[in-house]
N, C-alpha and C positions, 0 to 999 in steps of 0.2 A: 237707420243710422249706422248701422253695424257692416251694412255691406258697403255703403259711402267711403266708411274709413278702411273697409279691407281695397276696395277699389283707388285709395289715393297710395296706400302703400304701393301697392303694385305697382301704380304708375310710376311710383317712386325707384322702385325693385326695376325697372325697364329701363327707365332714364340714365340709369346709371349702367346696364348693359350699354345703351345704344352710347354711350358715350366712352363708356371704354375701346367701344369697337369704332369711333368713327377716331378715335387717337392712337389707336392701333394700324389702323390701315393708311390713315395718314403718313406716320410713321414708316408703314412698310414700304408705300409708294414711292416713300424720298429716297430709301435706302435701295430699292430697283434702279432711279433715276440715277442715283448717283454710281451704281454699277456699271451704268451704261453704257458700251463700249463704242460709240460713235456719240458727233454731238449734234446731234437730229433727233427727233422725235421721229422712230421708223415703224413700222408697223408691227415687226417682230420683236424688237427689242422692247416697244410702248407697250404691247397687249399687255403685260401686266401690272403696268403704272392704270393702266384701263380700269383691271382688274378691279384693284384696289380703289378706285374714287371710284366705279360705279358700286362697289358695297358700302362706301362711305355715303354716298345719295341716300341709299332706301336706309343707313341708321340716322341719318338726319333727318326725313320725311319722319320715322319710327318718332325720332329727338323730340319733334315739332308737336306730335300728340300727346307726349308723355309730358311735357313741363309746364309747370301752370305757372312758368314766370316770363315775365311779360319781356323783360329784358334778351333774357337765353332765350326765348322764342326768335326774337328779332335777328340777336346773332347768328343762329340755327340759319333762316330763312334768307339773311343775309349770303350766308356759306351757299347754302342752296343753291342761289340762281346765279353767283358765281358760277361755281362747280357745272350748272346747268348748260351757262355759254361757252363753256370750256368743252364741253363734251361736243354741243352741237359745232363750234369752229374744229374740233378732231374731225368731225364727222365732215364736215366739207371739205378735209382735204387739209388745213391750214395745218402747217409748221412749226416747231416750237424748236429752240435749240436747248440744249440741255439745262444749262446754266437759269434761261427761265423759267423753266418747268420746274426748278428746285425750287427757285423763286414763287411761283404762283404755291406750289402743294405747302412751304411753307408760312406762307402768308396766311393761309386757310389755318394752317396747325394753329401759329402764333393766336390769332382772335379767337379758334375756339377753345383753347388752352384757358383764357379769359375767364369760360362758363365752371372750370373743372381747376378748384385750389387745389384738390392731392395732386394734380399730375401737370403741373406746370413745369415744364421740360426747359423751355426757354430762360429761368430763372438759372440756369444751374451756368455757374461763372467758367468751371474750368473746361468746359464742350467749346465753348468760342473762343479759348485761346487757346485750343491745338491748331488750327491753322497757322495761326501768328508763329505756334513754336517749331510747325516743320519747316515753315520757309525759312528760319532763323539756323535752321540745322542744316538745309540745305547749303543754304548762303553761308554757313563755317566751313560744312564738308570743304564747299567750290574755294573758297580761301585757303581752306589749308592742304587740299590736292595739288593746286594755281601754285604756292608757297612754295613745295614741296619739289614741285616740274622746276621749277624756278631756283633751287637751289641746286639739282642737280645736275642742271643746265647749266652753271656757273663754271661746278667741279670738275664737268665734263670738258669746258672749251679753255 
């Protein structure tokens, strides 16, 4: 009985490695992606989005043994073979442009974030409206430089 319950800790002790580590890498993968200085999925530039989802595999395969919950198994195994046809279409050669490759590594994050309430990243309000608020800055800068040409273009003629 006694080595039952040292054995479900553990699993429990693991689950939660393997889970920190497949939202870590996730994580790190989108922040390569989104490094990425061309918008192709290249061989030099991907090796390390690579990187990253094939250590996410083996902490998911890892995921899949340690949770006795029948739901986070599903999700896990779901990511899985995702992740799996994703790697096999790399390996043939097939092409991704950046912008979906953000797309696909986030997609994965978003559902497995699902299994893991500390660290639901996607909850956090003010990460989704910096975009909204550089183009907003952009779009003043470009109005008040435009403005600005535009005034002294007047003074000048």
């Amino acid at each position: 009985m006694r080595r039952k319950k040292e054995r479900k800790e553990k699993d429990r002790e693991f689950l939660r490695y393997n889970k920190r580590n497949v939202l870590t890498n996730l994580l790190q993968a989108e922040e390569h992606i989104k490094a990425m200085n061309t918008l192709s999925f290249i061989e030099g530039e991907g090796s390390c989005v690579l990187k990253h989802l094939l250590l996410v595999r083996g902490e998911l395969s890892e995921a899949i043994a340690h949770s006795k919950d029948a739901v986070e198994r599903e999700t896990f195994g779901k990511i899985l073979r995702s992740l799996e046809v994703f790697l096999e279409n790399v390996e043939r050669g097939k092409t991704f442009k950046k912008y979906e490759l953000l797309s696909i590594v986030r997609g994965w994050r978003k559902e497995f974030e699902q299994t893991c309430d500390s660290y639901l990243t996607f909850a956090c309000k003010c990460l989704h409206a910096i975009p909204y608020v550089k183009i907003a800055l952009v779009f003043a800068l470009g109005a008040a430089v435009g403005s600005a040409i535009a005034t002294l273009s007047a003074l000048l003629i």
